[in-house]
C-alpha positions as CSV (number, residue, x, y, z in Angstrom):
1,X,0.0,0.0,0.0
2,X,0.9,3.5,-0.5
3,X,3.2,5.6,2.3
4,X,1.0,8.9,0.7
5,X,-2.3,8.1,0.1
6,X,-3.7,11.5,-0.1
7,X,-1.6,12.4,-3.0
8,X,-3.6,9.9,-5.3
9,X,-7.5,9.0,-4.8
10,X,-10.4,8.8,-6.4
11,X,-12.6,11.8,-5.4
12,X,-15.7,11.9,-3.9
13,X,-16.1,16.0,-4.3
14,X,-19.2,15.7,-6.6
15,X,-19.5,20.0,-6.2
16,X,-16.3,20.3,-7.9
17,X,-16.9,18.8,-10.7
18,X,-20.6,19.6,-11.0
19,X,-21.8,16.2,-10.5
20,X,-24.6,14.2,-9.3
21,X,-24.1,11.2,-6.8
22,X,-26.9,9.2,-8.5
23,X,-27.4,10.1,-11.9
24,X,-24.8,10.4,-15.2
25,X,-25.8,13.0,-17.6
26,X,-25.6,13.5,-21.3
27,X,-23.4,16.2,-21.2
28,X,-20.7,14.3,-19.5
29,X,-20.0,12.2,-22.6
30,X,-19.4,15.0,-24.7
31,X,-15.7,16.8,-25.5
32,X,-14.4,17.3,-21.6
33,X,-11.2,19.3,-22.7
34,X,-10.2,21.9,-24.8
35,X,-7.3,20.1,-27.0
36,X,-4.4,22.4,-25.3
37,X,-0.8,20.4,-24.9
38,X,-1.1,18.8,-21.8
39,X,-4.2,17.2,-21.9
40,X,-5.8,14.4,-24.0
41,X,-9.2,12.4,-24.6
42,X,-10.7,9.4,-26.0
43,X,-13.9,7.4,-27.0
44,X,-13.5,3.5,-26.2
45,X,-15.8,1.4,-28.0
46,X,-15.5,-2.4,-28.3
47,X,-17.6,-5.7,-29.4
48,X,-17.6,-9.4,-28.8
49,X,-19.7,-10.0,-31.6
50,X,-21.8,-13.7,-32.6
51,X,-20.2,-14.4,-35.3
52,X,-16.6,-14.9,-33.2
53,X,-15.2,-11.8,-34.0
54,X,-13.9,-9.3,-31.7
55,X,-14.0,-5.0,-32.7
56,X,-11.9,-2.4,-30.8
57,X,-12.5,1.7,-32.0
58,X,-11.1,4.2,-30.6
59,X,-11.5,7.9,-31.3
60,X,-8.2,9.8,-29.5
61,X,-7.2,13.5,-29.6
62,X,-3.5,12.3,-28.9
63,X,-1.3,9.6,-29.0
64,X,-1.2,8.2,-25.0
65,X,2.3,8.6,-24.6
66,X,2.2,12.0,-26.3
67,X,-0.1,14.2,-24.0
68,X,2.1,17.4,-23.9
69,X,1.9,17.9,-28.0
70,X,-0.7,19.8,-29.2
71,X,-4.0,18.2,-30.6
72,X,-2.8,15.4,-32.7
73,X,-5.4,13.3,-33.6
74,X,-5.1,9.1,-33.7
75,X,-7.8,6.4,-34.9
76,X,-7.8,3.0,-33.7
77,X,-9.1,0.2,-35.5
78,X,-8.7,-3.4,-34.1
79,X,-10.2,-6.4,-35.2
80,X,-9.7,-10.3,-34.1
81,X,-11.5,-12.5,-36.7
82,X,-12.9,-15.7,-36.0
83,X,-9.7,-18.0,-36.9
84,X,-7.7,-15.3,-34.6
85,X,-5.9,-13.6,-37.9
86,X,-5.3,-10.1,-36.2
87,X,-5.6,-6.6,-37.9
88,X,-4.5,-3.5,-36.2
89,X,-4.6,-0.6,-37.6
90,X,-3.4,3.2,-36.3
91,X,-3.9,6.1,-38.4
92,X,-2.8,10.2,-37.7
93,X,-5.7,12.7,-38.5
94,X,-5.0,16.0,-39.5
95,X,-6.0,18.1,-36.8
96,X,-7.9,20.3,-38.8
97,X,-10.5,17.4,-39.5
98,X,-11.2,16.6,-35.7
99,X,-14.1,17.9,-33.9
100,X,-15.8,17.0,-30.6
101,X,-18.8,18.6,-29.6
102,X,-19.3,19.3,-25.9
103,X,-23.0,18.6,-24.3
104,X,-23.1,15.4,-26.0
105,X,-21.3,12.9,-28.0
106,X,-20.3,13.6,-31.8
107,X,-16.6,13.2,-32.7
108,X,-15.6,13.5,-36.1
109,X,-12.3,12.4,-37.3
110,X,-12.0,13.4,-41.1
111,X,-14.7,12.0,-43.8
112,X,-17.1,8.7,-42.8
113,X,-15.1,8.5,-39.1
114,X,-17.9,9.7,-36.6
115,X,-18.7,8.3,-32.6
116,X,-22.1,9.9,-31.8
117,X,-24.5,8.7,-28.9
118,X,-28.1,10.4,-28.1
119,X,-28.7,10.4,-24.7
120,X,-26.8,8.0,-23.5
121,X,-28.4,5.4,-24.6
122,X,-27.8,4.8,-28.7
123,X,-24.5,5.1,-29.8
124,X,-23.4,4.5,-33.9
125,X,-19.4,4.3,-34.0
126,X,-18.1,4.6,-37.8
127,X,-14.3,4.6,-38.9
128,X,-11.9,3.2,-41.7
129,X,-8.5,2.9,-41.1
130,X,-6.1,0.9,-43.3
131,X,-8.1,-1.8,-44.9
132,X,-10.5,-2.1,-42.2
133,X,-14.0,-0.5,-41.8
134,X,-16.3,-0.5,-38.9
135,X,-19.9,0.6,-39.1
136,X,-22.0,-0.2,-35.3
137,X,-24.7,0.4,-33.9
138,X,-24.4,0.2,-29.6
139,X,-27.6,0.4,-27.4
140,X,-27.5,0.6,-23.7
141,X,-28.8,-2.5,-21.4
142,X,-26.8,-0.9,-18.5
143,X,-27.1,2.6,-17.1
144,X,-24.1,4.7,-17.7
145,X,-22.1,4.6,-14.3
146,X,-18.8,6.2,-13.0
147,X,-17.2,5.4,-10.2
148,X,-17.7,8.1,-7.6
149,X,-17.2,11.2,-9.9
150,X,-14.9,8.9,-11.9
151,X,-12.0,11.9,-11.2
152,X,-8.6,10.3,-10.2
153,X,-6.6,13.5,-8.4
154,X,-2.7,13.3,-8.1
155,X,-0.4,15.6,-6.7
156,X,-0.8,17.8,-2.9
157,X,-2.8,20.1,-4.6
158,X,-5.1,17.2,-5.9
159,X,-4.9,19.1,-9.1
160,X,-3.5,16.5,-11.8
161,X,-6.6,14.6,-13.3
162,X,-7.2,11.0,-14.8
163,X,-10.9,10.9,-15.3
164,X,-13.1,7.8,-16.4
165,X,-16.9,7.6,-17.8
166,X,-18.4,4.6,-18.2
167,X,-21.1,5.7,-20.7
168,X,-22.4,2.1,-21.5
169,X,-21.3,-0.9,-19.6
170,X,-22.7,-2.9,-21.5
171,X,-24.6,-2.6,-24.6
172,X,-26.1,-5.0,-27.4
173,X,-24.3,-4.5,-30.9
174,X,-25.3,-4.8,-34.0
175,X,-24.0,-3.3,-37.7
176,X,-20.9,-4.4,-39.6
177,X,-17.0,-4.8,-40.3
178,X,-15.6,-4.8,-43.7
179,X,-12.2,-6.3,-44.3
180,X,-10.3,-6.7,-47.5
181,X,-13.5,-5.5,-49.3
182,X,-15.7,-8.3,-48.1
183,X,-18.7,-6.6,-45.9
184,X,-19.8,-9.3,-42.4
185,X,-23.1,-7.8,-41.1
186,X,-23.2,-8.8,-37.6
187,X,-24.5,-8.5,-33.8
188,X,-22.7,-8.8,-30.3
189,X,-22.5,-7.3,-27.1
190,X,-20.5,-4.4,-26.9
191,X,-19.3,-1.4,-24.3
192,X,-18.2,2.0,-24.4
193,X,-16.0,4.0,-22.4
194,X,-14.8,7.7,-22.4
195,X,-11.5,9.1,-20.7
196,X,-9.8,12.6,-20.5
197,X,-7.3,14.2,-18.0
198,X,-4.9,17.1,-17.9
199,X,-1.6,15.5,-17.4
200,X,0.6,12.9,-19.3
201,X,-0.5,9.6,-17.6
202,X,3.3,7.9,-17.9
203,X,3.7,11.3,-14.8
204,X,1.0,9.9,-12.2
205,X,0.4,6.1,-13.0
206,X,3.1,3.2,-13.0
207,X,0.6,0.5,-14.7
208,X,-3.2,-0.6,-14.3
209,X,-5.3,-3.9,-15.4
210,X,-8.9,-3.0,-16.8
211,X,-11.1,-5.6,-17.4
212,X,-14.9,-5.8,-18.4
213,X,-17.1,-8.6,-19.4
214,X,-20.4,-10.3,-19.3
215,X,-21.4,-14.0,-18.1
216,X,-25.2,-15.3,-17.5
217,X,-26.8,-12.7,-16.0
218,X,-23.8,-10.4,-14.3
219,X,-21.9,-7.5,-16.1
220,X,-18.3,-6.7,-14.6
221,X,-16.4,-3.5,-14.8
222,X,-13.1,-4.3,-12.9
223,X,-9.8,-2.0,-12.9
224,X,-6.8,-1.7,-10.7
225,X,-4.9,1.6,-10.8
226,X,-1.3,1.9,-9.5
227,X,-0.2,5.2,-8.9
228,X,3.7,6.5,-10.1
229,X,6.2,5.8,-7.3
230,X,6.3,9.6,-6.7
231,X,2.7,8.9,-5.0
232,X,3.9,6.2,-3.8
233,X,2.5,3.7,-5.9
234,X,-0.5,4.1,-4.6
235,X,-4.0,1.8,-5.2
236,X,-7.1,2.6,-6.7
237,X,-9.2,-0.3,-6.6
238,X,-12.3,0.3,-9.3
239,X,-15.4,-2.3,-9.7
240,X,-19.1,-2.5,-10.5
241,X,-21.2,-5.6,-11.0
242,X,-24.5,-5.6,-12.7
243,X,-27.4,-8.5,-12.8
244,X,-30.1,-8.0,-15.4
245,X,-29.0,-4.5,-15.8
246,X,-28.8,-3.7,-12.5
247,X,-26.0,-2.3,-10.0
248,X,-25.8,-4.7,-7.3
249,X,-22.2,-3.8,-6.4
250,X,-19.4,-0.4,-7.0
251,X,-18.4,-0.1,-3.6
252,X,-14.2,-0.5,-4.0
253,X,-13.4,-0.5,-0.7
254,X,-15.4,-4.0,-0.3
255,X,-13.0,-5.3,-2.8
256,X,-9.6,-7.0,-3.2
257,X,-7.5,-7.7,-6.2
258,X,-5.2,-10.8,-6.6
259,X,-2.4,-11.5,-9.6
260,X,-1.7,-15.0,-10.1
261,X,0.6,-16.9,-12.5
262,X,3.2,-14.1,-12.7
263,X,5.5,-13.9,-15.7
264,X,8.0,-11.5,-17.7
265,X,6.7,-10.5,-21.1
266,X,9.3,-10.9,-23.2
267,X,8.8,-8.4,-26.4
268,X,7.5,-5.4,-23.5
269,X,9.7,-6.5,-20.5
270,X,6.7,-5.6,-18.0
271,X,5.9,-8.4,-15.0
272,X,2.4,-9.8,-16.6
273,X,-0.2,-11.8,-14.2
274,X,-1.3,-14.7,-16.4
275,X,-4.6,-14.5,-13.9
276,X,-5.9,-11.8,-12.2
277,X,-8.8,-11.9,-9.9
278,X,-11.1,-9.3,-8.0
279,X,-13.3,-10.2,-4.9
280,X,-16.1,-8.3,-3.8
281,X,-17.3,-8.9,-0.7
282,X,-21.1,-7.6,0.1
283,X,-22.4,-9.1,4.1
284,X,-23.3,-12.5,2.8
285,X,-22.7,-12.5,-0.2
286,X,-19.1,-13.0,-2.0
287,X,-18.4,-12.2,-6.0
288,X,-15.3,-13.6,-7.6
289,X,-14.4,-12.1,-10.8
290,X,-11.6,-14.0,-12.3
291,X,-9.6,-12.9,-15.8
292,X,-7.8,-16.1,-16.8
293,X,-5.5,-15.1,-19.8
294,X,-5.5,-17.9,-22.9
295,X,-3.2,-15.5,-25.5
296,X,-2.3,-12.2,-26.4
297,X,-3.7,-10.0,-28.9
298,X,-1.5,-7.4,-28.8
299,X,2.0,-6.7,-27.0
300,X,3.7,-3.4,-28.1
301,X,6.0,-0.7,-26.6
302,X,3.8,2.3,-26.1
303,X,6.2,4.0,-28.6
304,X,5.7,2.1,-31.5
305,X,3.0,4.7,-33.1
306,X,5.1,7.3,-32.3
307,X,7.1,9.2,-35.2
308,X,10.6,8.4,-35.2
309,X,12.1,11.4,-33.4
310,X,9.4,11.0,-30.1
311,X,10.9,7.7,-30.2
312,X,14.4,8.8,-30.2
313,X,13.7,11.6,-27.4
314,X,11.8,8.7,-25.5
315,X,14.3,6.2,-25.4
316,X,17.0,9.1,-24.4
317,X,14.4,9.2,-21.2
318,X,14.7,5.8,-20.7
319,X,10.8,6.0,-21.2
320,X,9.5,2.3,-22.1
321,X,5.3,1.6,-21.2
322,X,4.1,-0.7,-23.0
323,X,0.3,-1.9,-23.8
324,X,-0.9,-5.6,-23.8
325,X,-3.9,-6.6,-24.0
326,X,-5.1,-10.3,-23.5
327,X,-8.2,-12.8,-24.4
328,X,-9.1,-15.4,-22.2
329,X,-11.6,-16.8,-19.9
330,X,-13.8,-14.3,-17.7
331,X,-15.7,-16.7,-14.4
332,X,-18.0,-14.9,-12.3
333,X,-18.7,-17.3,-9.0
334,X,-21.4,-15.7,-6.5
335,X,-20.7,-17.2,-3.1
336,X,-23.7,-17.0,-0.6
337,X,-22.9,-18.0,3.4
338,X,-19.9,-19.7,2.2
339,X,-21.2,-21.7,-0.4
340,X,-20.7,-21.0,-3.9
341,X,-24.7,-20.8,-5.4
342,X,-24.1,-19.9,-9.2
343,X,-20.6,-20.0,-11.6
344,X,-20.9,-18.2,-15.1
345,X,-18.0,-18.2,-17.4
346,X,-17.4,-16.5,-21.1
347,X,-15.1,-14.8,-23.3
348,X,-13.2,-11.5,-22.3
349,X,-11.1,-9.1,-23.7
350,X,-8.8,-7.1,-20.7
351,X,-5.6,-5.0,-20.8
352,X,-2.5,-4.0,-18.9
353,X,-1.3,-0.4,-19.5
354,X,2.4,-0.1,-18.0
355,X,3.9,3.6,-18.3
356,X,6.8,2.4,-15.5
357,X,9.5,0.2,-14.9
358,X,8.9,-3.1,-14.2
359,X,8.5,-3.8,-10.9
360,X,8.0,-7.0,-8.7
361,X,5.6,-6.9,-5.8
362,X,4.3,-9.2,-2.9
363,X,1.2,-9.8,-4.7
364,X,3.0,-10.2,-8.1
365,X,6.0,-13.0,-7.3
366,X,9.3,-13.7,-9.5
367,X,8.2,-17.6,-9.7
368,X,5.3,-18.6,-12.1
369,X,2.2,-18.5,-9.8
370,X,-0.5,-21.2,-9.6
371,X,-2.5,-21.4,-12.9
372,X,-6.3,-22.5,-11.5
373,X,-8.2,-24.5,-14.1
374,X,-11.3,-23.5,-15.5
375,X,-14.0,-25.1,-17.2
376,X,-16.4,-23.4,-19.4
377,X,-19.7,-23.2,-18.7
């Protein structure tokens, strides 16, 4: 645990902001920042769709490791088909073709690239970047949720900001992907999230796991945030559980996160838990989220987008995050007075983000951890 807690929480000042404790508004999914160096924003979108494949968008005004330049528009365009052939695609926009409207959601991105939403509840994500084309349609089944006011402070003055909106946790999919000129019209389940802030993340957080997913009945949103070792390295635990489109569970401080089956990536260097596991512990009743990772789907230094003199200035900085992100099982086990009542399991898609050097923990050993096995259900 962190020696300096204070200088890294999640707040609970809902004035500040202009929030509401119990209700997300419309307006709060619109642009959140101004473009200036020094900040940066994006719209998440992605889809486990029926047919087997799996969709990633996202809409960013900058490059994540590249928050100090000037707006700087990227597009994001991921997609795992069926037999697990991978295309990932990054493309620069010319600034002058970006827009983000504030009061609600519309980003444009140059001609036929658009994430709109109306009212939080109907979102239509459109973008083409190399070969690849994604036209979806997402439609809320969960209410949009943050938690607390979803503002991560850093600093004494509790003035650097990492800020998260989950606009739809989870959302039913339907629309297309068009790949080497052949058009799949498809559905899924899908989720969108939207993040801003007004500091270069590789200056507040060492690394997090975020994770989301849906099994039977429940909806998971699970993160764990670890601050940079200026603060610290201090936790922010982050989870909310959902059955039939309700919130039965957000409060973090009833919940503990566990890595398991530790290894060393060896393209990124980072320490990688092969599972990693969030309890959530309600009076009676105990919810045991488990991420079990079966392979990779992507495993990149955080500067490989970046043009080639970032990348020299980066490495002169001994600067080296790195982004993975993982497929694998997703169990949800609901334990009632000690017994376990009801196991769901299904595909997920999770990530670790890691802006600092790798570093060992208690929780995270040298030695290859236990790998638990687990059946599909």
């Amino acid at each position: 645990m962190s020696d300096h807690p204070e200088l890294a929480a999640l707040s609970d000042d809902y004035a500040r902001f202009g929030l509401e404790r119990d209700a997300v508004r419309e307006w709060e999914d619109g642009a959140r920042t101004d473009n200036r160096a020094g900040s940066y924003e994006w719209w998440y979108f992605d889809a486990h769709l029926d047919d087997g494949a799996k969709v990633v968008v996202v809409f960013m005004n900058k490059d994540l490791g590249a928050a100090g330049s000037p707006l700087s528009p990227q597009l994001r365009v991921n997609l795992e088909l069926p037999d697990g052939t991978m295309s990932n695609n990054t493309i620069a926009i010319p600034a002058a073709e970006w827009s983000a409207a504030s009061g609600r959601t519309d980003v444009r991105m140059g001609p036929g690239n658009r994430f709109r939403g109306e009212s939080l509840r109907e979102y239509r994500i459109q973008a083409t970047a190399g070969g690849l084309g994604v036209d979806f349609t997402l439609t809320s089944e969960v209410p949009a949720w943050r938690p607390a006011t979803g503002h991560m402070l850093f600093g004494p003055e509790r003035d650097l900001e990492f800020n998260w909106l989950p606009s739809v946790p989870q959302g039913a999919v339907r629309g297309s992907y068009t790949i080497d000129g052949v058009r799949h019209e498809t559905t899924g389940v899908g989720y969108h999230d939207h993040n801003w802030g007004n500091v270069g993340l590789p200056k507040i957080i060492n690394d997090w796991y975020w994770g989301r997913g849906q099994a039977g009945p429940y909806t998971v949103i699970a993160s764990f945030i670890t601050g940079a070792e200026k603060y610290g390295f201090a936790e922010i635990p982050i989870f909310m559980l959902a059955r039939d489109g309700r919130i039965i569970g957000d409060d973090p401080a009833k919940m503990t996160f566990e890595r398991d089956g530790a290894y060393t990536d060896a393209k990124t260097g980072k320490p990688v838990a092969g599972i990693v596991r969030y309890t959530y512990v309600d009076d009676d009743d105990t919810y045991v989220v488990t991420f079990d990772r079966e392979r990779d789907l992507v495993r990149n230094p955080l500067t490989k987008d970046l043009p080639w003199l970032k990348r020299a200035a980066a490495r002169l900085i001994r600067f080296d995050g790195a982004y993975l992100r993982f497929a694998g099982l997703l169990t949800i086990e609901h334990h009632k007075g000690g017994q376990v009542v009801e196991t769901f399991a299904e595909d997920a898609i999770w990530e670790l983000m890691y802006f600092g050097r790798a570093r060992v923990t208690a929780a995270d050993p040298s030695l290859p951890g236990r790998r638990v096995a687990r059946k599909r259900h």
